[in-house]
N, C-alpha and C positions, 0 to 999 in steps of 0.2 A: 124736801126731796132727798131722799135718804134708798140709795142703791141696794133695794133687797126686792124681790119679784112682786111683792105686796104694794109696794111705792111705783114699779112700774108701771104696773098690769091697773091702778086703778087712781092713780094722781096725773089728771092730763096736763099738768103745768111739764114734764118731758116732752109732752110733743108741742104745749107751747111754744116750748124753746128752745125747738127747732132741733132736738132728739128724733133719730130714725128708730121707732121702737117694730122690732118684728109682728108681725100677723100669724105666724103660725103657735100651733097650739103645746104651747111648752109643755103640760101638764100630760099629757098624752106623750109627747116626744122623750117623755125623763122619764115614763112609764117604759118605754117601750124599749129603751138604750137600756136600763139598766137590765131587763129579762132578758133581750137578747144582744149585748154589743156586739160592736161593729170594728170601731175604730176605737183606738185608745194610745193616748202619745205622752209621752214621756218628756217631760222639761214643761215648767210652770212658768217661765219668763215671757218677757215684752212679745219676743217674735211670735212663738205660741198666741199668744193672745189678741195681737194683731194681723195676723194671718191665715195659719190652722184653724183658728177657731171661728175669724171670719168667713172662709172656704166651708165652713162646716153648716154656718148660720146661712149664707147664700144658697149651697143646696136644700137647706129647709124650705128656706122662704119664697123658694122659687119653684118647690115641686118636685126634685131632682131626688130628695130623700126625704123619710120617716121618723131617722135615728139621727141623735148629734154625736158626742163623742167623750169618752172618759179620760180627767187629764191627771199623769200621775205626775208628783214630785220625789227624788229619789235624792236630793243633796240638802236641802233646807225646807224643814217640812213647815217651820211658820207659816210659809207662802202660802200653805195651806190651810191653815189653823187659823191664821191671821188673817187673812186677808181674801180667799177664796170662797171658804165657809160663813164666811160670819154676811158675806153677802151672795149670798145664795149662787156662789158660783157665778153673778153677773159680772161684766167688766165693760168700762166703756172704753169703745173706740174713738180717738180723734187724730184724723188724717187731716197733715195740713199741707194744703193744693200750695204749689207755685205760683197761683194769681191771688194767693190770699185768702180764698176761700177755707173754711171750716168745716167736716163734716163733724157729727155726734153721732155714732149709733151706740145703742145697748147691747151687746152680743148674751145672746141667750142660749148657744148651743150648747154649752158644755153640762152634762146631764149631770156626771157626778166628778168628784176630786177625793182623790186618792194619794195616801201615802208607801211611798215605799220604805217600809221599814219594816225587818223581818222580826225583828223585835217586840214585834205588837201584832198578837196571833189575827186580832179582828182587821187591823189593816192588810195584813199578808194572806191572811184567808180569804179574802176578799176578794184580792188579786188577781190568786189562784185561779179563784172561780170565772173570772171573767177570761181568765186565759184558759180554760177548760170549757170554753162553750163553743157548741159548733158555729156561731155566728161570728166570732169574730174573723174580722178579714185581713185586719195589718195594724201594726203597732208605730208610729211612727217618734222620730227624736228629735231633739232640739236640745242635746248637755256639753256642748262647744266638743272640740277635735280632742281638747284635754281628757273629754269624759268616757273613750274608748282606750285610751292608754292604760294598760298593766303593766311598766314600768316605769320607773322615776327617771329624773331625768340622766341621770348615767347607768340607764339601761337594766337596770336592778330591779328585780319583780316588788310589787307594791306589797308589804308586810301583810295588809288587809287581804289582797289577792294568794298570797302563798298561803292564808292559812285557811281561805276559802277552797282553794284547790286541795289541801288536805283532809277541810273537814266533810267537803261535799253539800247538796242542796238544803239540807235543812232550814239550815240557820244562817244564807253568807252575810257576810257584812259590808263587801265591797258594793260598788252600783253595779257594776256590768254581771257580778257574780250574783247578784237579787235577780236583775234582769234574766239571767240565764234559766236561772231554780224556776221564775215561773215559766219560761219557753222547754223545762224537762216537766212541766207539769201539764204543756200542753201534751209532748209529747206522750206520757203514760195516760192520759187521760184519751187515748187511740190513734198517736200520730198524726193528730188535727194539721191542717194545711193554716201556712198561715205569709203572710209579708211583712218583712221588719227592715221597712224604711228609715234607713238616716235620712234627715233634709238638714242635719249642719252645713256651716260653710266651710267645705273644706274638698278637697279635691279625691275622687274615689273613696266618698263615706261610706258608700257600700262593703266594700272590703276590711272598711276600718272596723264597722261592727261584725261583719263576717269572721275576721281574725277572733275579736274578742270570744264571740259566742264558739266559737272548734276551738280555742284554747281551752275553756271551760269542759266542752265535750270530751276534748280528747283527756284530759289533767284524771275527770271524775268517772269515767268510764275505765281507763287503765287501773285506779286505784280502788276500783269496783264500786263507787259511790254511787254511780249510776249503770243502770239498764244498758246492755253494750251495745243495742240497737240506737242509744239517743246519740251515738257521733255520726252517723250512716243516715239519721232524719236531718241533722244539720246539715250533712252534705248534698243533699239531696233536696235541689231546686226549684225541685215538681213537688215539694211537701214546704220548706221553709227556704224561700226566696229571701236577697239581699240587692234590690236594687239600687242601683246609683240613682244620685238624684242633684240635680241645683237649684238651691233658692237666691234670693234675692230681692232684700224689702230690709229698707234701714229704720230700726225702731231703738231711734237714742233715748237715754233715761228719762223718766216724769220730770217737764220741766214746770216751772214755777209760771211760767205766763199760761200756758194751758190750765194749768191749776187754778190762774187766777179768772179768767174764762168761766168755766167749769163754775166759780165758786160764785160769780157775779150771774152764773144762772138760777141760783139759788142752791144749790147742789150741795150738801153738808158730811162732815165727815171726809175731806178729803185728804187729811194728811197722811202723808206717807207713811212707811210702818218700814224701820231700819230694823233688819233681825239679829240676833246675836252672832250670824255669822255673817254679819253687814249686807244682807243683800238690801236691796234698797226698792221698795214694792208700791204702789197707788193703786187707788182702785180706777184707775186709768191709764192707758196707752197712748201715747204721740207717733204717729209713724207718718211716714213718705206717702202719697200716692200708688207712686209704683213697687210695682211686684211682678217677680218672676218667679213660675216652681215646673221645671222640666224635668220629669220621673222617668225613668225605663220602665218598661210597662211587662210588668214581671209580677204577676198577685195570681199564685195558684188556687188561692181558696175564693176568689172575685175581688172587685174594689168601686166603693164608692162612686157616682155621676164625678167625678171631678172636672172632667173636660169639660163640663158646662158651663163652670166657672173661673176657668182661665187657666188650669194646671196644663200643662203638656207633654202629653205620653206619646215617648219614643222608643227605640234601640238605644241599646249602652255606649254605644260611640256617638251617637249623637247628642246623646249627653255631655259626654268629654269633651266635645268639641266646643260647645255651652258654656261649659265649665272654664275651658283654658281660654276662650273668647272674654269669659269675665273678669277672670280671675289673673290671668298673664296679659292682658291688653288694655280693657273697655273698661273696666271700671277699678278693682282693686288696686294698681297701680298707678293708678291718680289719685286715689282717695293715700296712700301712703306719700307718695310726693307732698301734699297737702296739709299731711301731718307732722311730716317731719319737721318743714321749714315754715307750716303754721308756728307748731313750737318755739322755733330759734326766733320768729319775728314776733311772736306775743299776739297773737291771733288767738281769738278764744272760739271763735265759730267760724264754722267750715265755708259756711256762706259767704262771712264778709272776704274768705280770701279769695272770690270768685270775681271782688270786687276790685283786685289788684292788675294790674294788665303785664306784672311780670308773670307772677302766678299762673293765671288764665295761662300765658304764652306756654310756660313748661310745660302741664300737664296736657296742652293740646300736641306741641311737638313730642312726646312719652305717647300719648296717644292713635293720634293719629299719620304723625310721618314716623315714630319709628317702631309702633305694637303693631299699626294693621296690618304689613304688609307681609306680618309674620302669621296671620288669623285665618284658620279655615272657617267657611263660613260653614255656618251646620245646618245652615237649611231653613230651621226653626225658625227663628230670630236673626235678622240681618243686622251684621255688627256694625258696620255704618250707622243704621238706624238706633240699636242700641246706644252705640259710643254718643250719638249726637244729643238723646235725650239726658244721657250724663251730665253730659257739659253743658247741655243749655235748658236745661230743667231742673234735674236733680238737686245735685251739688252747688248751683246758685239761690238753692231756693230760700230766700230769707226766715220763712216760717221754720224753718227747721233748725232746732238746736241742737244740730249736732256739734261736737269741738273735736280740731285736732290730739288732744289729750287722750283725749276715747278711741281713737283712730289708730296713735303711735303704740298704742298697749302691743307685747310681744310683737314688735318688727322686727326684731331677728329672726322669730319665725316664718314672717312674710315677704321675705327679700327674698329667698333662694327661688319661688314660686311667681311672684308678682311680677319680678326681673330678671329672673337667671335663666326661666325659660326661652325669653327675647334673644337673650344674649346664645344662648344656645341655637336656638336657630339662626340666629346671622352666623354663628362660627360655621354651621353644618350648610352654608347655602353655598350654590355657585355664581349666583345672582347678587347676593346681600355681601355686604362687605361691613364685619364689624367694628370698622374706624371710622363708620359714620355714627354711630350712637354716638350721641353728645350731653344728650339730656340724662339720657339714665344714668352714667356715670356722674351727673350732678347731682342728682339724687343721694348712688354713693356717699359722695361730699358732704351731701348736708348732713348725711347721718353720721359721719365722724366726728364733727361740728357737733351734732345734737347731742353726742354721750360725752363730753364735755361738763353738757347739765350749765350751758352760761351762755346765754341770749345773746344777741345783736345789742343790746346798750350796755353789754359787760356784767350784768347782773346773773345768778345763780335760780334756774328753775329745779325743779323736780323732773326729772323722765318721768315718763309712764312704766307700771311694772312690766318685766319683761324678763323671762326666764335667762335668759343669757346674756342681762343687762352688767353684772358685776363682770365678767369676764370681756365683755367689749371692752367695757370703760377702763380696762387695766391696759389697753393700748394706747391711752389717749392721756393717762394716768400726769406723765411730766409735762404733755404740749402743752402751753402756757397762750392766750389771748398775746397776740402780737410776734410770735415765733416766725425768725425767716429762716434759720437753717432746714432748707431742705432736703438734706442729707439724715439730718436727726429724725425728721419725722416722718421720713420712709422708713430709714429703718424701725418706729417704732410702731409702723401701722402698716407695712406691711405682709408681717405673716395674718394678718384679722384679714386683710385682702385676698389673700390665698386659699384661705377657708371657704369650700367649697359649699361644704355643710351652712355655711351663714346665705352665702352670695347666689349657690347652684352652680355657681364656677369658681374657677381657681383664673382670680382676676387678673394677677400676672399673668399666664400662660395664656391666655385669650387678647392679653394685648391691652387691656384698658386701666391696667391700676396707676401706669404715671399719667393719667387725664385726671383720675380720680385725686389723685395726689396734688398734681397741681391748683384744680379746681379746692382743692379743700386747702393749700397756702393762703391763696385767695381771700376762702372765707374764713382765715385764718389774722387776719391782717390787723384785725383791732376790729372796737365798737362803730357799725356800721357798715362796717366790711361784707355783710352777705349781703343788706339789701342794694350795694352798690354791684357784687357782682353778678347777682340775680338780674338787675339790672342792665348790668354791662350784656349778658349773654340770651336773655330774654327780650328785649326789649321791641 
């Protein structure tokens, strides 16, 4: 059993064993997508591949569409080369239920794979073309929040992006400046109408690629590289729309028990393929059950049946409200709680911390007595009902390997948003009073604990990377395992406190950095010292 359409389509030991193989007619659908697309998304990884691609297969197989969808890679083209191509574009799904259950399906949607490399006239011509036809409807993304930035991180345009903005569409070499070159080739090609959905996780991705694509407009139109009508088609949201969007579907790296599954089916050739620029690829997906994709429903040239299978098209604020329900309350705020002091207690999986009744206790009080009562509800999705299926489905679920390691990556980045929002609404309330947070600022705690880099049994881990990891750590730089001047270590962790930019607030002025301080003496106290005050204040 070898993953190429030949081994599907005519080796019934798949459906033996208990593989969902689609019924609709590939050979017709990969005809028809590539003469006319449709759809076409950008980013080749896990989520892709277990979501997009299955939204794409579901409306095949159920009637709802014709065409499947073209998937480009624009950072690591191996993904492609390697591991995409060489099996025909298949990819197997496996979602593993919270009661144990397995599913296996083959996803067969994706018609063809694509390089983004401008470098390579057959790749980039190719592109082109598909972005110059009147069928296509929307492009959608998946290249994380990092992959719209054109500046580094002190704000300084990316050397790749300045010289793209100088040399114009030809040739660029950045991502978003390829991306653009072929969205000015829809546009010379008659002003094609089109939607270019962000679905990363990040809050108002719309705008984030909005910005990116008008910096491009505006850079190569001023310096006459481009047609001066292509900043006025960017602008213009009855020709090329940017809507908001939230997803919501956890797909942790190819684990080795799947694999070994997978391998005891008979299933060959499954080892991973680590690229030179480390991504780390299978020709398989592990993911959650659940899934969430709430779009603003903004597609001037039309868009796909999606509603049929579970996407939900609203207004832009109700998106938002989706979003900060998730993202400031229900779920990402617990999944960081879980990382951080997974870390410092040597937890390797998300799940078994579910198994802790200190644990449980925090992320339900973050949760539920002190996110909801900050949470509009949007309507959509009731965040009760959400927040519930977190805690007692989700994040408990054993089959899931996910770890706090993968969770803690860039939490500097996800404090200001995950908590500071909270925190900001109790400051702006007349009802809320922000001296009752208790828990979040534990949080705090643990995270000045966590950049330490030295566990609960006095032992030295590794952080996760994190763009503003060297500069925490240089507050925490003298505090020593067993420090009780606390005098010292205010003053040495307080201005990191005050940083707005980190927290979303200025933790002093709102009143809670001596909770955070004391709680972090606490777990400051020596080996064992967190899990006894997790305890103390959990229990």
């Amino acid at each position: 059993m070898k993953l190429n359409y030949d081994s599907v389509k005519n080796d019934n030991s798949w459906k033996e064993k208990g593989f969902f193989i689609p019924s609709f007619d590939r050979d017709k659908m990969v005809k028809e997508t590539v003469e006319n697309p449709e759809w076409v998304h950008f980013g080749a990884g896990n989520i892709f591949r277990a979501f997009q691609a299955n939204l794409s297969q579901r409306m095949l197989e159920e009637g709802y569409a014709t065409k499947g969808l073209t998937v480009v890679e624009g950072y690591d083209y191996e993904i492609i080369e390697k591991m995409y191509r060489p099996h025909d574009n298949l990819s197997i799904l496996v979602t593993l239920k919270a009661d144990g259950n397995v599913e296996k399906t083959i996803v067969e949607s994706i018609a063809e794979s694509c390089i983004l490399d401008s470098n390579n006239d057959k790749e980039f011509s190719r592109l082109k073309e598909i972005f110059s036809a009147d069928s296509l409807k929307l492009a959608t993304f998946t290249i994380t929040e990092k992959g719209y930035s054109l500046v580094n991180a002190v704000g300084e345009t990316i050397p790749a992006v300045a010289a793209d903005f100088a040399n114009g569409p030809e040739k660029p070499q950045s991502y978003i400046g390829k991306v653009a070159a072929l969205l000015y080739a829809r546009y010379v090609a008659g002003e094609k109408k089109i939607a270019m959905v962000s679905t990363d996780n990040c809050s108002h991705n719309g705008d984030k690629l909005y910005a990116a694509m008008h910096a491009f407009a505006t850079e190569w139109t001023k310096a006459g590289k481009a047609e001066a009508g292509f900043l006025a088609y960017i602008e213009d949201e009855n020709k090329v729309s940017f809507p908001w969007s939230m997803i919501d579907k956890i797909t942790p790296r190819p684990d080795d028990s799947v694999n070994e599954i997978l391998k005891n089916d008979g299933v060959e050739e499954l080892d991973p393929v680590v690229t030179t620029m480390k991504t780390w690829v299978a020709p398989f997906v592990n993911a959650e059950e659940s899934e969430y994709l709430v779009i603003e429903d903004k597609f001037p040239n039309g868009r796909p049946a999606l509603e049929k299978v579970g996407v939900i098209f609203t207004e832009k604020e109700t998106v938002d409200k989706v979003e900060r329900m998730k993202v400031c309350t229900c779920l990402n705020p617990l999944h960081t709680a879980l990382a951080v002091y997974g870390c410092i207690l040597g937890y390797q999986k998300i799940s078994d911390e579910m198994k802790d009744e200190s644990l449980v206790k925090l992320v339900k009080e973050i949760g539920y007595t002190e996110g909801l009562p900050v949470v509009t509800d949007p309507g959509v999705i009731k965040p009760q009902e959400f927040i519930d299926t977190v805690v007692n489905v989700r994040i408990p679920n054993v089959f899931m390997p996910d770890t706090p390691q993968r969770i803690a990556c860039d939490t500097s980045q996800k404090l200001p948003i995950r908590f500071g929002e909270t925190i900001k609404a109790y400051a702006a309330s007349d009802k809320l009073d922000v001296q009752n947070l208790k828990f979040i600022p534990m949080v705090h705690a643990g995270w000045l604990r966590y950049l330490m880099g030295v566990d609960d049994k006095g032992e030295t881990f590794e952080p996760s990377p994190d763009p503003l990891l060297t500069k925490a750590q240089s507050f925490v730089q003298d505090i020593k395992l067993g420090e009780t001047d606390r005098d010292m270590v205010k003053e040495a962790v307080l201005p990191l406190l005050k940083d707005d930019a980190i927290f979303g607030v200025d933790l002093e002025k709102v009143g809670l950095s001596d909770r955070v301080i004391d709680y972090y003496m606490e777990l400051l106290a020596g080996p064992g010292a967190i899990r006894k005050t997790l305890d103390k204040y959990c229990a």
